[in-house]
C-alpha positions in Angstrom: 111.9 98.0 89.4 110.4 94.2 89.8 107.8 93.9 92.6 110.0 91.8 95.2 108.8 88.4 95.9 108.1 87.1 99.3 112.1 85.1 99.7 113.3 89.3 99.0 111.4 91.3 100.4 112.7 93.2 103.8 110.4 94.0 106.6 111.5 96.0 109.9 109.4 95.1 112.6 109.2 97.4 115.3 107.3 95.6 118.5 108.3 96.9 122.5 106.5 93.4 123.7 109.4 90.6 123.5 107.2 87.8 123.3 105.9 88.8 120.5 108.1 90.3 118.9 109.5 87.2 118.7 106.6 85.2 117.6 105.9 87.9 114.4 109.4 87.2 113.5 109.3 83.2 113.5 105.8 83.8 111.4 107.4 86.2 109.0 110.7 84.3 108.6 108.5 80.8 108.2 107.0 82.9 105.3 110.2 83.4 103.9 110.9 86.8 104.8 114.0 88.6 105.7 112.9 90.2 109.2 115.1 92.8 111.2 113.7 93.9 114.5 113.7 96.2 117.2 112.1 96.8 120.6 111.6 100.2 120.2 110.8 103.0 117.6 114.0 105.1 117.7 116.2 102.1 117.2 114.3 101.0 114.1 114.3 104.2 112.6 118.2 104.7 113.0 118.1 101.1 111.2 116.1 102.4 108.2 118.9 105.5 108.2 121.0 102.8 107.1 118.9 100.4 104.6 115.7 100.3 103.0 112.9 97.8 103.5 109.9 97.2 101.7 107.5 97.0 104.9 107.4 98.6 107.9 105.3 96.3 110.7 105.0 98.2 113.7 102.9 98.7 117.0 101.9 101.9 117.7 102.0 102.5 121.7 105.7 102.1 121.8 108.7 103.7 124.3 110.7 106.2 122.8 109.0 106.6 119.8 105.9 105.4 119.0 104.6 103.7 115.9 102.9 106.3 114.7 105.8 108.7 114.6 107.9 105.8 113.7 105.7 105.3 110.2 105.8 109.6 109.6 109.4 109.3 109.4 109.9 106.1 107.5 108.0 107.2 104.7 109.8 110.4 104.7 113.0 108.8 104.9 111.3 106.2 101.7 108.0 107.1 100.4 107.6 103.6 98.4 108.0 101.7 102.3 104.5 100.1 103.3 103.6 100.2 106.2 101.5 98.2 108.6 100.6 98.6 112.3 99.7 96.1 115.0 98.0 97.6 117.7 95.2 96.6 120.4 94.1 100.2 119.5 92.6 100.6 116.5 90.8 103.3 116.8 94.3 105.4 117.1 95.4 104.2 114.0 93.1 105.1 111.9 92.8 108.9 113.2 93.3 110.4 110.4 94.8 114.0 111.6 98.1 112.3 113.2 99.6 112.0 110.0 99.8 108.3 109.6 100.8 107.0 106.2 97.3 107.1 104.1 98.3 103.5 103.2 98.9 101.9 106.4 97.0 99.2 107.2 96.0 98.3 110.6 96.2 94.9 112.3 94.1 94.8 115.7 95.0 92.1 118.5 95.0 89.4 118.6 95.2 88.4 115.4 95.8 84.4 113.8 99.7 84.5 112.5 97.9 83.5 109.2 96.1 86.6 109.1 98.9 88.8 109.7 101.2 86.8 106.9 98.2 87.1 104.5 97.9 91.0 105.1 101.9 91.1 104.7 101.4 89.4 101.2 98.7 91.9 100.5 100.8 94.7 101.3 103.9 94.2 99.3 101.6 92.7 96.2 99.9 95.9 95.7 103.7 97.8 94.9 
């Protein structure tokens, strides 16, 4: 399978805060990326039931299910998904006994919207 380019590839964003929520999907779509997103974990995994995506973006302290949880199941579900979270936690993230994907990379607030497009380019390069 080709390595999708940046007009292709899919990313679910999973982000409970609205604001910016809606401000990593502006960034993303700028980019040229196709973006679906949810407010909460549960609903983003019931929407990668349905359709694959080539990144999962996600925050980790979520309702209903939180990102970390939200990554476990998306890469059982697709084991090829990247994954990336955006936290204010870092520390979390990268503990390595709560089974997060041994990928993941982590994206600490605040971050420049440059930034977080550069590390999505990264990401879905390194297929």
């Amino acid at each position: 399978m080709s390595n999708p380019t940046a007009s292709s590839a899919r990313i679910l964003l999973a982000e409970d805060d609205n604001d910016m929520r809606r401000f990593l999907v502006k960034a993303l779509q700028t980019a040229g990326y196709s973006v679906a997103s949810f407010d909460n974990g549960l609903s983003a995994y019931n929407r990668l039931r349905e359709e694959p995506f080539e990144l999962l973006l996600t925050d980790i302290v979520m309702p209903e299910m939180d990102g970390i949880e939200l990554a476990r199941r998306a890469t059982e579900l697709d084991p090829e998904i990247k994954v990336m979270f955006i936290t204010g936690f870092a520390a979390v993230a990268l503990n390595t006994d709560n089974k997060t994907p041994k990928d993941a990379r982590v994206l600490s607030k605040p971050f420049h919207l440059r930034e977080l497009v550069s590390e999505v380019q990264r990401l879905l390069k390194a297929a």
